[in-house]
N, C-alpha and C positions, 0 to 999 in steps of 0.2 A: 313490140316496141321498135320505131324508128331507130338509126343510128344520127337521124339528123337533130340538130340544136342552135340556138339562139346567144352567141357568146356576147357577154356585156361587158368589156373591159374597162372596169367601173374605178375611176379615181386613179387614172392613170398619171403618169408625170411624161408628156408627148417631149418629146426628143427630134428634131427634124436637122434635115441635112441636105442644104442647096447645094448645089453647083453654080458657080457663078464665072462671070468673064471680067474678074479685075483683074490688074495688070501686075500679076503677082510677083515678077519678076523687081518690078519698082518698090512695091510694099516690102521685100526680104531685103532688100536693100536700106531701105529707110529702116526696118528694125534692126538691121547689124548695126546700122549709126547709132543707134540709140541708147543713151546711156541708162546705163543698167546699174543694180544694188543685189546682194546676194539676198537671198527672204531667209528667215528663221523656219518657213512651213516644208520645208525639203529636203533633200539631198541636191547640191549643186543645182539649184531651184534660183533662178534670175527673174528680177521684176524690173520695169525702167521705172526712174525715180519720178519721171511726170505722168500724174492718170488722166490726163486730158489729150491723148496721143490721138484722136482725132478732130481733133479743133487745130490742130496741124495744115496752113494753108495747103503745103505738099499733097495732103488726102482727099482735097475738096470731092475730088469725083468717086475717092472710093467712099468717104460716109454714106454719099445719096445710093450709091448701089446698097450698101447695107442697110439704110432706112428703107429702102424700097422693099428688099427679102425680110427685113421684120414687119413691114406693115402686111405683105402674104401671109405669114405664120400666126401675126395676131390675128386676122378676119378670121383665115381658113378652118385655125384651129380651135379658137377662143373666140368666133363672134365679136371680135373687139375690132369696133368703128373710130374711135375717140382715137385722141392727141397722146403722143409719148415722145420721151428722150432719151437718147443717148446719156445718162449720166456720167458715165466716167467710162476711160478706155486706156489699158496700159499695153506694151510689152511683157512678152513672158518668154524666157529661153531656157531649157534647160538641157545643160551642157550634156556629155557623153557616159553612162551610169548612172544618169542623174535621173532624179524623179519627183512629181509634188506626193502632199498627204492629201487624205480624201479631208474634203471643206466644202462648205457651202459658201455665197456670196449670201452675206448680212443685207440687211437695211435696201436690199435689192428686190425688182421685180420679176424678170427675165434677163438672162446672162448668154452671153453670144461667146464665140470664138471664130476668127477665122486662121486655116490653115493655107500658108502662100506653097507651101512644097509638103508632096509627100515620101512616107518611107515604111516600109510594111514594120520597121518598129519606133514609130511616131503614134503613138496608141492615146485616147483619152477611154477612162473606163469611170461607170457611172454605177453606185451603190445603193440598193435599196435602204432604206433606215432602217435601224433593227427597231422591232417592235418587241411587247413584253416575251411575245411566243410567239412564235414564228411556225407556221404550218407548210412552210418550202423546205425545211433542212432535213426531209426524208428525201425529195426528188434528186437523183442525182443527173439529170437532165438540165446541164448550165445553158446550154443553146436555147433552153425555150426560152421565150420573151416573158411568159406566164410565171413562171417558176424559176427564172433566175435569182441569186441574187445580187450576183454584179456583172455589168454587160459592160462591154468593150468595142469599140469604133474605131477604126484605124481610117481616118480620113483622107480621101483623095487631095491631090493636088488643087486651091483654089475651090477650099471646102468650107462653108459659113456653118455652124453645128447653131442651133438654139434650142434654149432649153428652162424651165423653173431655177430660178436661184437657190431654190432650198432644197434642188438634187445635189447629195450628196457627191464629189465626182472626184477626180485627182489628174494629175497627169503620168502614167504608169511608164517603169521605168527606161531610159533608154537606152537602150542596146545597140543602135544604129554608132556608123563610125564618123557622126557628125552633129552637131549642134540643132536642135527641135526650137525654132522659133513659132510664135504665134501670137495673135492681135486679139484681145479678151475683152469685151465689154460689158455693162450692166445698162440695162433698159428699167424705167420707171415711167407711172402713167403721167398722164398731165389731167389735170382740172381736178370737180371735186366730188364726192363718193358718197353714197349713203347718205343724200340731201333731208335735213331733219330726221338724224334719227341719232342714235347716240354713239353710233359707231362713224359719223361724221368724220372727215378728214376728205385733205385738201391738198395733191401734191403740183409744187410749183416748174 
């Protein structure tokens, strides 16, 4: 018998992480300006009170860099040709000790983040769903990608993350001796779906 084999990493939830050239230093800027509300989903967990934070003339040029890297991720990854939007995009800072809880993004399609500065403890960490029984809670091997069940990214400096909305994920807590800003989005398709059939639907 071979040692060789055919891995089919079947139903996966693709995780991707660009490197980009926006002007990060202007973006941590325009997020310290930005007015902020404590959230209920954390520890010292900040949201800013508008979710429209890139309809913001100030970002003209960073949106189209970020449509540009989700329109990569949607072909590359997902065969997906068709029209989408930016839905909504807020602020998120979370102060010193502070940390989110793992959530998913609702009513959503795919969910971005970009990170303007980094710090090896600026971490986002992403959680498998538990299932009735779970056949991973023998492997004590957390590094595999296979057999995790929570994986952790500590993202560089001017780092776009994208990913399914209905990953489980959190912001894990911060240890660093400074405030963890970053730019959060939610992506949705445009047009309409399943033409004549009864799973029909139309988004605008």
């Amino acid at each position: 018998m071979k040692d060789e084999f055919i891995l089919y990493p079947l139903f996966s939830m693709p995780v991707a992480a660009f490197d980009t050239d926006i002007d990060n230093k202007k973006v941590l800027d325009f997020l310290k300006k930005t007015k902020l509300g404590l959230t209920s989903s954390g520890i010292d967990s900040h949201m800013s009170t508008c979710n429209k934070i890139l309809d913001d003339k100030t970002l003209i040029k960073e949106k189209k860099k970020l449509l540009k890297i989700i329109s990569i991720y949607l072909k590359q990854v997902f065969n997906y040709n068709k029209q989408f939007k930016i839905l909504n995009s807020w602020v998120t800072k979370i102060s010193v000790n502070g940390e989110s809880q793992n959530h998913i993004h609702r009513n959503s399609w795919m969910s971005g983040v970009y990170y303007p500065e980094h710090d090896n403890d600026f971490k986002i960490s992403f959680k498998k769903e538990n299932g009735v029984c779970s056949t991973y809670q023998v492997f004590e091997d957390n590094h595999n990608i296979y057999s995790a069940e929570e994986w952790t990214i500590t993202p560089k400096k001017n780092t776009v993350l994208l990913f399914p909305s209905n990953l489980m994920h959190k912001a894990v807590k911060n240890l660093s001796n400074k405030n963890r800003y970053s730019l959060a989005f939610n992506i949705n398709p445009i047009g309409t779906f399943f033409k004549k059939n009864d799973t029909e639907i139309t988004y605008e």
